[in-house]
C-alpha positions in Angstrom: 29.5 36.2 -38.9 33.3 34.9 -40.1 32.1 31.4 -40.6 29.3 32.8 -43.4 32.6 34.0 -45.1 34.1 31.2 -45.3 30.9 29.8 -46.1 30.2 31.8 -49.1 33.6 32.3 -50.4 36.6 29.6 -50.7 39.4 29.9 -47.6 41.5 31.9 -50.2 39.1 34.8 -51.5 38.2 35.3 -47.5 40.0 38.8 -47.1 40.7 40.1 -43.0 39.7 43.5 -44.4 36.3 42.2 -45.7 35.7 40.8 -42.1 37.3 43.9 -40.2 34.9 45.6 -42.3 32.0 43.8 -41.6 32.3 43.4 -38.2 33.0 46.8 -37.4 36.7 47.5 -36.8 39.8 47.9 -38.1 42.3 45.4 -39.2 44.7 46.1 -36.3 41.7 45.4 -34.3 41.0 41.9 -36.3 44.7 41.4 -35.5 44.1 42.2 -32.0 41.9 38.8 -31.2 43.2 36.9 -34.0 47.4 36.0 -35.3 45.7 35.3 -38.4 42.7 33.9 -40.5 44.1 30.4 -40.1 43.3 31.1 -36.5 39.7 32.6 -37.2 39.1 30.1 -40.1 39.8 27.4 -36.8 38.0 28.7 -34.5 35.1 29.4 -36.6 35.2 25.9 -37.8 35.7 24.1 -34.4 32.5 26.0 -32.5 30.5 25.1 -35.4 31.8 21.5 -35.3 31.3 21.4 -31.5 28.1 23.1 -31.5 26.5 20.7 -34.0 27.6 17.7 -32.4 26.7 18.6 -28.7 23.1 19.1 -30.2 22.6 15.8 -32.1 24.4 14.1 -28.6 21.8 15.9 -26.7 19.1 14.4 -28.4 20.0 11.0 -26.8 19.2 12.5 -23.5 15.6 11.4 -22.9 13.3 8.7 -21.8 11.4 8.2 -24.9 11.0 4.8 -26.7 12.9 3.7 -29.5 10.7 4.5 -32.2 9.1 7.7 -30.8 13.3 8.5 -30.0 13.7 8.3 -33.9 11.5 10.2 -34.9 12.4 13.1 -32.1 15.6 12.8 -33.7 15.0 13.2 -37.2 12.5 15.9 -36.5 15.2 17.8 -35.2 17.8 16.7 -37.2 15.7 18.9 -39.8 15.5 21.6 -37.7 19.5 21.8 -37.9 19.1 21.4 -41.7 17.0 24.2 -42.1 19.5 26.4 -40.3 21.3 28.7 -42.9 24.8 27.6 -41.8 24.0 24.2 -42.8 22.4 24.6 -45.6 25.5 26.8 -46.6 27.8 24.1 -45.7 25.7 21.9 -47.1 25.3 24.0 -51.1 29.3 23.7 -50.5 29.8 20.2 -49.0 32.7 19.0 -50.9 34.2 22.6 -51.2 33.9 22.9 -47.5 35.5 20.4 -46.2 38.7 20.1 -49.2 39.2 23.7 -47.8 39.2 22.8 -44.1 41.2 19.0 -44.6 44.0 21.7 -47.1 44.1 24.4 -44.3 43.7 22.3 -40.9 44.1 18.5 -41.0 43.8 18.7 -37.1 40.3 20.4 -37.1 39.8 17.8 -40.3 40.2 14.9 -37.9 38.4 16.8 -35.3 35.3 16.9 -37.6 35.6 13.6 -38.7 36.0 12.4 -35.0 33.0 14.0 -34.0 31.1 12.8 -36.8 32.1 9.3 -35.4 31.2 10.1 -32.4 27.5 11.0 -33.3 27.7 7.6 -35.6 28.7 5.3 -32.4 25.7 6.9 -30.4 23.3 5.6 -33.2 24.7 2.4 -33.0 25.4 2.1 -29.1 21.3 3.2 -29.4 20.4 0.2 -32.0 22.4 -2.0 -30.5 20.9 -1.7 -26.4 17.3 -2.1 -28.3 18.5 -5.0 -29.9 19.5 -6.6 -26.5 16.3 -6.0 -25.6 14.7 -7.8 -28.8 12.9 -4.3 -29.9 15.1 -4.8 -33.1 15.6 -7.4 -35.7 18.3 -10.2 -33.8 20.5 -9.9 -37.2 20.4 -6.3 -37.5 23.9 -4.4 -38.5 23.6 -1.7 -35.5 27.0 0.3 -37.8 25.2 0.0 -40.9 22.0 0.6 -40.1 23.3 4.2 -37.7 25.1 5.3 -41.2 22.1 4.4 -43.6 19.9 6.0 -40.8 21.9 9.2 -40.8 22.9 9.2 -43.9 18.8 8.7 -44.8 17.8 11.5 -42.9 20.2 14.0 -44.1 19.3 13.1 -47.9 15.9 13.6 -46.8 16.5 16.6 -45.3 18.6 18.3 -48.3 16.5 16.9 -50.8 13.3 18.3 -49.5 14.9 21.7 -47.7 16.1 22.4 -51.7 13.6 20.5 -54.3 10.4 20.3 -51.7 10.4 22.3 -48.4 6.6 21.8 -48.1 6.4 18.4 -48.2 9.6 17.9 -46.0 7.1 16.9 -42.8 5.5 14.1 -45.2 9.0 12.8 -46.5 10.1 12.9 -43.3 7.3 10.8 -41.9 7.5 8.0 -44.9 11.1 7.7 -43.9 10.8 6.9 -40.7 8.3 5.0 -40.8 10.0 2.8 -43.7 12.8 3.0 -41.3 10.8 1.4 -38.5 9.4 -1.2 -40.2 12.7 -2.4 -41.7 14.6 -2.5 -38.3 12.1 -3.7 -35.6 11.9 -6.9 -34.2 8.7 -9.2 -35.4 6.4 -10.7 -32.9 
């Protein structure tokens, strides 16, 4: 409930009453679990950074083939973009994150590390197929893990706000664009 404040409002108009309030108690009892809102504004931040990042690592985790592991992961890469904290985050983007890079630069880096993190496993991913000559011998494994992320979530917005019902369909033309652009030829 206290990131969807900080979601809908900037880090400023984010009152403890307003979340004592909402929450249920008073703000000595705000005061009890937190020093202050920099400390709930944190901790907030970092579960929700955490939390999305475990997820998109998770979906590593399986024995499927490249292509059919692509796909898995951009259909559930729109599942987390259908979620109303990111779609929040995502209304916000640039608000968001000037607020938390002016108000923690260590959760900042955090973010940004994790973020990396989720970018390397792409390209770990692209590169161990292209070892295996499933993928084009002169692909850019970093490039092609940022355009492929950075793909899916423009996919994602753009259909979750302009098209929802044709987000399957877009979806499915990406990847399959995707595919034919990266694979090896026979």
């Amino acid at each position: 409930m206290a990131l969807e404040f900080f979601l809908n409002n900037t880090y400023r108009d984010v009152s403890i009453n307003d979340i004592a309030k909402a929450v249920g108690i008073t703000k000595g009892g705000f005061y009890h679990y937190f020093r202050s809102k920099e400390e709930l504004f944190s901790q907030v931040v970092e579960d929700f950074i955490i939390r999305y990042t475990q997820m998109f690592l998770a979906f590593f985790n399986n024995d499927m083939d490249l292509k059919q592991k692509l796909d898995f992961i951009a259909k559930k890469m729109v599942e987390i973009y259908k979620s109303e904290e990111v779609k929040k985050i995502s209304l916000n983007y640039d608000i968001f994150w000037n607020e938390l890079k002016k108000h923690n630069n260590r959760l900042f880096d955090k973010a940004i590390s994790m973020g990396r993190k989720c970018l390397d496993a792409v390209k770990e991913m692209f590169e161990e197929e292209k070892r295996k000559d499933i993928l084009r011998n002169d692909l850019d494994c970093e490039g092609t893990a940022i355009m492929f992320i950075a793909s899916l979530k423009g996919v994602a917005l753009y259909s979750i706000y302009i098209e929802e019902e044709r987000l399957e369909k877009n979806i499915n033309t990406l990847m399959e664009n995707f595919w034919r652009g990266i694979q090896a030829t026979e």
